[in-house]
C-alpha positions as CSV (number, residue, x, y, z in Angstrom):
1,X,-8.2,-4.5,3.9
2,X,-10.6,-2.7,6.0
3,X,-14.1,-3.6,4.9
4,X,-14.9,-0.1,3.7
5,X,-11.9,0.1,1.6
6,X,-12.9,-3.2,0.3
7,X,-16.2,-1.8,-0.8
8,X,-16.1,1.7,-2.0
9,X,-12.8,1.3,-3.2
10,X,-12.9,-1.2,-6.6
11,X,-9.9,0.8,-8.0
12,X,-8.2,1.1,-4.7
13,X,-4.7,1.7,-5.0
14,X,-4.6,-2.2,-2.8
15,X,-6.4,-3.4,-5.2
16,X,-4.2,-2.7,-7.8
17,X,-1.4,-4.0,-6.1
18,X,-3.0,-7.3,-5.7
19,X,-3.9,-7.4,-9.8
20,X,0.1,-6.8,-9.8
21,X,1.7,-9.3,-7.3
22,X,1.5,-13.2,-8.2
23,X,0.8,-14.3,-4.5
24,X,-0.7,-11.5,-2.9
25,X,-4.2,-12.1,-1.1
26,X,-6.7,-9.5,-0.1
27,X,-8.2,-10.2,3.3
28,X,-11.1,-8.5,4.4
29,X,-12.2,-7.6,8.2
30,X,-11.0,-5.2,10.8
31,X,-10.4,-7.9,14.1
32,X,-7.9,-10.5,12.1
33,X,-7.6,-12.1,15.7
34,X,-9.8,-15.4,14.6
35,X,-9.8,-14.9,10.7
36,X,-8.6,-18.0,9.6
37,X,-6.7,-17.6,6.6
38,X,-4.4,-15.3,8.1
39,X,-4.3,-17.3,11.3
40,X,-3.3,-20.1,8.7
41,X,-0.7,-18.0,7.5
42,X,1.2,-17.3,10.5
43,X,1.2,-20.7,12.4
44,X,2.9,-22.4,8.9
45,X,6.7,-22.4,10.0
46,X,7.3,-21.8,6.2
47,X,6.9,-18.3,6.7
48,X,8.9,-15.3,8.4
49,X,5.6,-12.6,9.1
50,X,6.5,-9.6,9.3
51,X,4.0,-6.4,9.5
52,X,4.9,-2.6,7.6
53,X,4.7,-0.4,10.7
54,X,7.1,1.7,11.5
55,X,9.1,2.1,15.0
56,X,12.2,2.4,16.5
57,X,12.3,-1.4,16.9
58,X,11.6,-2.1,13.0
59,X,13.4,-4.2,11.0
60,X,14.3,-2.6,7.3
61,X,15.5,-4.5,4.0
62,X,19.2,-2.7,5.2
63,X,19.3,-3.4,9.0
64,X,22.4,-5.9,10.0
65,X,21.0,-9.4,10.9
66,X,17.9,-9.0,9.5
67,X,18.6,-11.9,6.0
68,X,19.6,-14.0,8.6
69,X,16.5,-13.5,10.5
70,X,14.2,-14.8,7.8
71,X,17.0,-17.8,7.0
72,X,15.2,-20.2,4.9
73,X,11.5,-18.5,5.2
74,X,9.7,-17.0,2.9
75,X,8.7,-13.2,3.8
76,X,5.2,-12.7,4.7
77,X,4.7,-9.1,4.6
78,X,1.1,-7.9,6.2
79,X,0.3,-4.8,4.5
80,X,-2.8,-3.0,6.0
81,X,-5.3,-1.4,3.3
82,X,-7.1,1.4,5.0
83,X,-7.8,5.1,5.7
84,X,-5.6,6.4,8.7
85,X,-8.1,6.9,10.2
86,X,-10.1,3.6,10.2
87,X,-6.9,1.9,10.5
88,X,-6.2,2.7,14.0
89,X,-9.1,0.1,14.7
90,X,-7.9,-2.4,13.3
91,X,-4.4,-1.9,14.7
92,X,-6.2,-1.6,18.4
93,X,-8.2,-5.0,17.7
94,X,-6.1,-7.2,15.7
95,X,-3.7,-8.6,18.5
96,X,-2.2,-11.1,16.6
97,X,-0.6,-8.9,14.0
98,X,0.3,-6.2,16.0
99,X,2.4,-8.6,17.9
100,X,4.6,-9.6,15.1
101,X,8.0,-8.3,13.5
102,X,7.9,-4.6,12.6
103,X,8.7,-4.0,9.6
104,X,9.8,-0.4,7.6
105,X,11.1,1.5,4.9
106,X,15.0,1.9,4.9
107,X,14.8,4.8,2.7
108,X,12.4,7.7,3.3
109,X,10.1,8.4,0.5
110,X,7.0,11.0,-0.4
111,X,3.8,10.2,-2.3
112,X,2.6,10.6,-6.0
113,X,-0.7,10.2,-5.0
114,X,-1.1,13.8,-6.1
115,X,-5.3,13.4,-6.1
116,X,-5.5,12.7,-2.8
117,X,-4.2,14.0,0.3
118,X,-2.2,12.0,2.7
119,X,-2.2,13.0,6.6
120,X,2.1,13.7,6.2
121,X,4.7,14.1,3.1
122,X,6.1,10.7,4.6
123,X,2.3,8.7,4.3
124,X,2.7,6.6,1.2
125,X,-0.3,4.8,-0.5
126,X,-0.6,0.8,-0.5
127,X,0.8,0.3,-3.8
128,X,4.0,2.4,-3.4
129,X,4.1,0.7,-0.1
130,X,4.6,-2.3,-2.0
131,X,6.9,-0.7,-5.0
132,X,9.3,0.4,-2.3
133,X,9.2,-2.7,-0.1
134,X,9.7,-4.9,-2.8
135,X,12.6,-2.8,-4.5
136,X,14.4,-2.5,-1.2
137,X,14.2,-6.0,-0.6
138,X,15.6,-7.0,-3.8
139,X,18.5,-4.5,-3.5
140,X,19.6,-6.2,-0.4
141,X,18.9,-10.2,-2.1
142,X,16.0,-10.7,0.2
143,X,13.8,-11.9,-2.1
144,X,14.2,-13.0,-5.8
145,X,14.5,-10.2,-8.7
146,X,11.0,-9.7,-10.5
147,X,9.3,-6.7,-12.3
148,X,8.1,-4.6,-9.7
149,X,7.8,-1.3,-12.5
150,X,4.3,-2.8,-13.6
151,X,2.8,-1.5,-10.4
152,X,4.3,1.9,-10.4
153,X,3.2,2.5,-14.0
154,X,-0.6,1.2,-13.5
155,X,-0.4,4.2,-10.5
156,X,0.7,6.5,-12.5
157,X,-1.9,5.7,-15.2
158,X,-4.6,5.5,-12.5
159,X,-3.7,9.3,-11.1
160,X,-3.7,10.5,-14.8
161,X,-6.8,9.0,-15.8
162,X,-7.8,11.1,-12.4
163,X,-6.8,14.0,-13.2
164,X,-7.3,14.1,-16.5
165,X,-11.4,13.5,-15.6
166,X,-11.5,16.1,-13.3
167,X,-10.3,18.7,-15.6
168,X,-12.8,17.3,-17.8
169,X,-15.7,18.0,-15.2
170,X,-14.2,21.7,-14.3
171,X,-14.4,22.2,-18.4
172,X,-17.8,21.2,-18.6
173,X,-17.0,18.1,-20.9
174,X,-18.4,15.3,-17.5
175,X,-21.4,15.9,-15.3
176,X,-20.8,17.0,-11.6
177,X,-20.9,13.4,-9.7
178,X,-20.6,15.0,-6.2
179,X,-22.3,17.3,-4.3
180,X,-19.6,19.3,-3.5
181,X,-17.9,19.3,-6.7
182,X,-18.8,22.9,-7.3
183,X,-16.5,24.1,-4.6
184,X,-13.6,22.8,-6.9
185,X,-13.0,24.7,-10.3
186,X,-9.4,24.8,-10.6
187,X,-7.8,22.6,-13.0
188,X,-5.0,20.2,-12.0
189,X,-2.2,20.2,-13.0
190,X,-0.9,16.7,-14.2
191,X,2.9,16.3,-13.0
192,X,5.5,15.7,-15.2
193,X,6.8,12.9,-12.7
194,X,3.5,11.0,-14.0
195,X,4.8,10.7,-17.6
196,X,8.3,9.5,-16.8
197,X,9.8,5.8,-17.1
């Protein structure tokens, strides 16, 4: 997680994830070249890393080989937590990860994340990232079934809750809390996607 992320964002959507997923770990920096708990984490031989990028050469929960690939390991998936922008750092400067497995989507999927805007239809947020990893990879028996659903209804909760308080704002009910908010007076509209199972 990119150290701004980590503290600006306390209901981060990465966050959330973590609250959501027994064995998750955040880890905070933006060179993981010499940070040792990740370091740790990649030299144990218990472990098949693999990092969500995408690319031509990127594995997917579908591709042919890729279950025998991990054999007896136990999927280590580095997820990074950051704006687009301040990722591209940490991508340049973190060697070590960058040189692993690539790992993507099989599926192609688009973003809920109605209250904020992602750079392209196809940009996802950290905890669909991890909805849609972990669902593909149980489809295909990678890794054991377990209730993934929790961290697709605490999103949906979270964007509601958003929405919901911006509306309030525009109808005078909550003080202005930015300087800009004055600029934005429309109400949102709260899907009907948000409200289903």
């Amino acid at each position: 997680m990119h150290p701004k992320e980590a503290k600006r964002q306390r209901t981060g959507t990465g966050r959330i994830a973590h609250a959501g997923l027994i064995d998750s770990e955040i880890l905070v920096g933006i060179d993981f070249t010499k940070n040792e708990r990740l370091c740790s984490l990649l030299a144990d031989e218990k472990y098949f890393p693999v990092l969500l990028y995408p690319g031509e050469d990127a594995w997917n929960a579908g591709k042919e080989g890729f279950a025998q690939k991990i054999g007896n390991r136990k999927l280590l998936a580095i997820i990074i937590d950051s704006t687009w922008f301040c990722s591209k750092k940490m991508i340049r400067l973190s060697t070590n990860i960058m040189s692993l497995p690539k790992l993507s989507f099989a599926g192609s999927y688009s973003s809920i994340f109605t209250f904020k805007k992602e750079p392209s239809p196809e940009c996802v947020s950290t905890i669909e990232t991890c909805y849609y990893l972990i669902k593909e990879m149980q489809e295909n028996h990678i890794v054991p079934v377990t209730e993934a659903e929790c961290l697709m209804t605490a999103f949906k909760e979270m964007i509601k809750f958003q929405l919901q308080k911006e509306n309030d704002r525009i109808d005078g009910k909550l003080p202005n809390s930015h300087a800009t908010d004055f600029k934005y007076t429309k109400k949102k509209i709260i899907p009907e996607i948000l409200n289903a199972e």
